[in-house]
N, C-alpha and C positions, 0 to 999 in steps of 0.2 A: 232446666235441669242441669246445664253446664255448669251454671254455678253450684248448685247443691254436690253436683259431682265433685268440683273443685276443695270442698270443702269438707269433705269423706276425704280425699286425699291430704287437706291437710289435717286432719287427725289421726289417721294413720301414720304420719309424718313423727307427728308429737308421741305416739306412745314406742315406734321404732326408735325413737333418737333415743342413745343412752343416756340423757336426761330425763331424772324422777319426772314423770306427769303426775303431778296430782291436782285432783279433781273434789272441790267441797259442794257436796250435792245440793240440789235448788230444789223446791216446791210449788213457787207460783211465781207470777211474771216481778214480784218485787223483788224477792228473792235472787232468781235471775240478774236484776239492776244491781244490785248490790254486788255480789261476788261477781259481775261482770266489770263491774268498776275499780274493783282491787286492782292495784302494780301487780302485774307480773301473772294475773288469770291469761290462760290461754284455749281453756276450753270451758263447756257445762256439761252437767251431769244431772240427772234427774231423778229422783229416789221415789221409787214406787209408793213405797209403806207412807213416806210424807204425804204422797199427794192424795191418797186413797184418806189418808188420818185426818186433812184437813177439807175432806168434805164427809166425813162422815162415817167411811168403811171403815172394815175390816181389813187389813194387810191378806193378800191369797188369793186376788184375781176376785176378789167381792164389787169392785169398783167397774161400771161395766167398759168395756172396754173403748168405746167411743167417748167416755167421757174423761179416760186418761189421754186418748190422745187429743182431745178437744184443749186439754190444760197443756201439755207436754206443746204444741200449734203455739199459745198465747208465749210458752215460755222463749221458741224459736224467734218469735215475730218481738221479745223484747232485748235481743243482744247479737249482734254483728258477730257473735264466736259462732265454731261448731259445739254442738248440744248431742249428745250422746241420752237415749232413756232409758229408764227401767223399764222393762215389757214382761216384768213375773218371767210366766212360762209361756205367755206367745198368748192368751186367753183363746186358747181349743182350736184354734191356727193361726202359728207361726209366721208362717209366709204371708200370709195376708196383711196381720197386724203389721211386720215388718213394711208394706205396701204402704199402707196407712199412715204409717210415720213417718217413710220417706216423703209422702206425699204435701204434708205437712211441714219439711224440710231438716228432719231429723236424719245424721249423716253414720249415727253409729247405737249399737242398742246393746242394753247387759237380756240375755235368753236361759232363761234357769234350766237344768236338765231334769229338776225334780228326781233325781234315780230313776228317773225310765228305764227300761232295758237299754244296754247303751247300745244295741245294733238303733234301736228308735231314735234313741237320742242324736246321735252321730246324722241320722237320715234328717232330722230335721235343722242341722245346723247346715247339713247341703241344700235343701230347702231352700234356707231363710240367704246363704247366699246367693241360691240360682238366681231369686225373687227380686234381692236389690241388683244384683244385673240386670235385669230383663228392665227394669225399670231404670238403668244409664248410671248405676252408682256401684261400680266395682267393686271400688276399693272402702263400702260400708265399711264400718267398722264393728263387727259381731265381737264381744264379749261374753262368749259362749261359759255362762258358768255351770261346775259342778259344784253340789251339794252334799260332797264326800264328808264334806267335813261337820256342813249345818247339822246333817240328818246320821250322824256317826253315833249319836248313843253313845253304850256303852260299849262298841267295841275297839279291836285291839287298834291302837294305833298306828303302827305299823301296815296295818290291813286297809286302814281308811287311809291312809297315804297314797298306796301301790293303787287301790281303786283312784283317788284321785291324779295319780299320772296316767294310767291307762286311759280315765275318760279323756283326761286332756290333750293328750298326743291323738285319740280319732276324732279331736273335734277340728286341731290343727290339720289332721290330713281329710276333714271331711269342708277347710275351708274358712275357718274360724282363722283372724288372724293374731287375736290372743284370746287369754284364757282366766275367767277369772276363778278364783278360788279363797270365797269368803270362809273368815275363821280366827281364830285367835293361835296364829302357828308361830312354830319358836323359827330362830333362825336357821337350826339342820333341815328342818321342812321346807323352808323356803330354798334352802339349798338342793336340797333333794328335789323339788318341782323346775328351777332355774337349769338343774343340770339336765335335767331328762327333757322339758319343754324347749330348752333355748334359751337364749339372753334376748329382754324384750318380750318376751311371749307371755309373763303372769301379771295377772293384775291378782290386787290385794284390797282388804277396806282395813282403814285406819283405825281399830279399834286398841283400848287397852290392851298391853300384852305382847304387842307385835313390836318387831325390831325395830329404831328409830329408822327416819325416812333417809337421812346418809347413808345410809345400813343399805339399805335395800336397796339405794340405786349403785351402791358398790357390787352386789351381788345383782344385779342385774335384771331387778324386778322393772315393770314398764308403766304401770300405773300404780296407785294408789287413791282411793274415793273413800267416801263416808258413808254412804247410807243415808238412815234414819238419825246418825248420829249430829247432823248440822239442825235438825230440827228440835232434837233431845235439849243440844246445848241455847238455841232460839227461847226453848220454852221454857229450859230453868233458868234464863235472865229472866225472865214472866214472872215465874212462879217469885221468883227473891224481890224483885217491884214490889209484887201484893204485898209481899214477907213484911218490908220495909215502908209502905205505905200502912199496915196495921198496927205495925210498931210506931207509928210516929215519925217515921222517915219519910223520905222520897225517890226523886229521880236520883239516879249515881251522876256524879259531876262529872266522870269520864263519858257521860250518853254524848253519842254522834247523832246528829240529823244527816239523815240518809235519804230518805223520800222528800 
């Protein structure tokens, strides 16, 4: 456990240091290979919706949960970095699954709050910390996300902001040691989250729309991941193959052998 311990501390290292962490999510243990082999990778990350998509689920905790962490296991045991996972919303306990995946050797996990009641929410991001203590990894790394933004509709913007700093600030004092907050935010939002949570405390996903990654580690965002989105762009090189194999083309002369 020393080492797994060791290793929660060094990702917490990486998303504290004022240098952007970013993080291009994995799916299965090749994947893994791959972005593990990149200049300059320093951690993994693991996208729920990928791995749930490439066996078959639905994205929303359909995937059961022993069989994410059985894949989330293969992804650990194929790269010397720390590996952070997607755990949805904890699949109907938190603390546990968190068990599970430390056990595994998993040193940091993204934890959706769903909009629970945030007294609930906030209790289970104390929880899922007590849990990776008890089990000799302090300094886990919880990426405790709200879903101010995912699940905002149509309301006022403003409104869904002020809820996502409130959640964020009881998740930091309920232990979380950042915070993520998926979204397509402009850079006042990011500014507004950075100045109320801290510098180093938000994490963000890469999506169109969001302020370049210079940007944000000027303003003092702490991560940066992808999601579903490293496997979106895996499948439409797939899809343009076919394209161009139907058309009478081929392979692109730029393909890497990688496996």
């Amino acid at each position: 456990m020393t080492d797994i311990a060791q290793r929660a501390t060094d990702l917490l290292r990486l998303h504290t240091d004022p240098r952007l962490l970013t993080v291009v999510n994995v799916w299965d243990v090749i994947t893994a290979k791959v972005v593990t082999d990149i200049e300059g990778t320093t951690a993994l990350a693991t996208a729920s919706h990928s791995i749930a998509a490439s066996r078959g689920y639905e994205d929303g905790e359909n995937i059961p949960v022993d069989e994410m962490v059985a894949e989330v296991a293969r992804i650990v045991a194929a790269t010397s970095l720390p590996v952070s996972a997607d755990l949805e919303g904890g699949y109907g306990d938190a603390p546990e699954t968190i068990r599970k995946a430390i056990g595994v050797g998993v040193v940091g996990a993204n934890l959706e709050d769903q909009m629970k009641p945030l007294a609930e929410a906030a209790a289970q991001v104390e929880a899922v910390m007590a849990a990776a203590a008890a089990e000799g990894v302090p300094d886990f790394v919880l990426n405790a996300r709200t879903d101010a933004f995912v699940k905002a509709g149509d309301r006022d913007p403003a409104e869904v902001l002020a809820d996502a700093i409130e959640r964020g600030r009881a998740f930091l004092d309920a232990g979380a040691p950042v915070v993520f907050v998926p979204g397509r935010l402009s850079e006042e939002q990011v500014v507004a989250l950075v100045d109320a949570l801290g510098p180093q405390r938000l994490t963000l996903i890469g999506i169109p729309g969001v302020p370049a990654l210079a940007r944000l580690e000027e303003l003092g965002v702490a991560r940066v991941s992808y999601g579903p989105m490293s496997q979106n762009v895996a499948l439409t090189a797939l899809a343009k193959l076919v394209e161009a194999v139907r058309d009478g083309g081929g392979v692109p002369e730029d393909m890497r052998i990688l496996n």
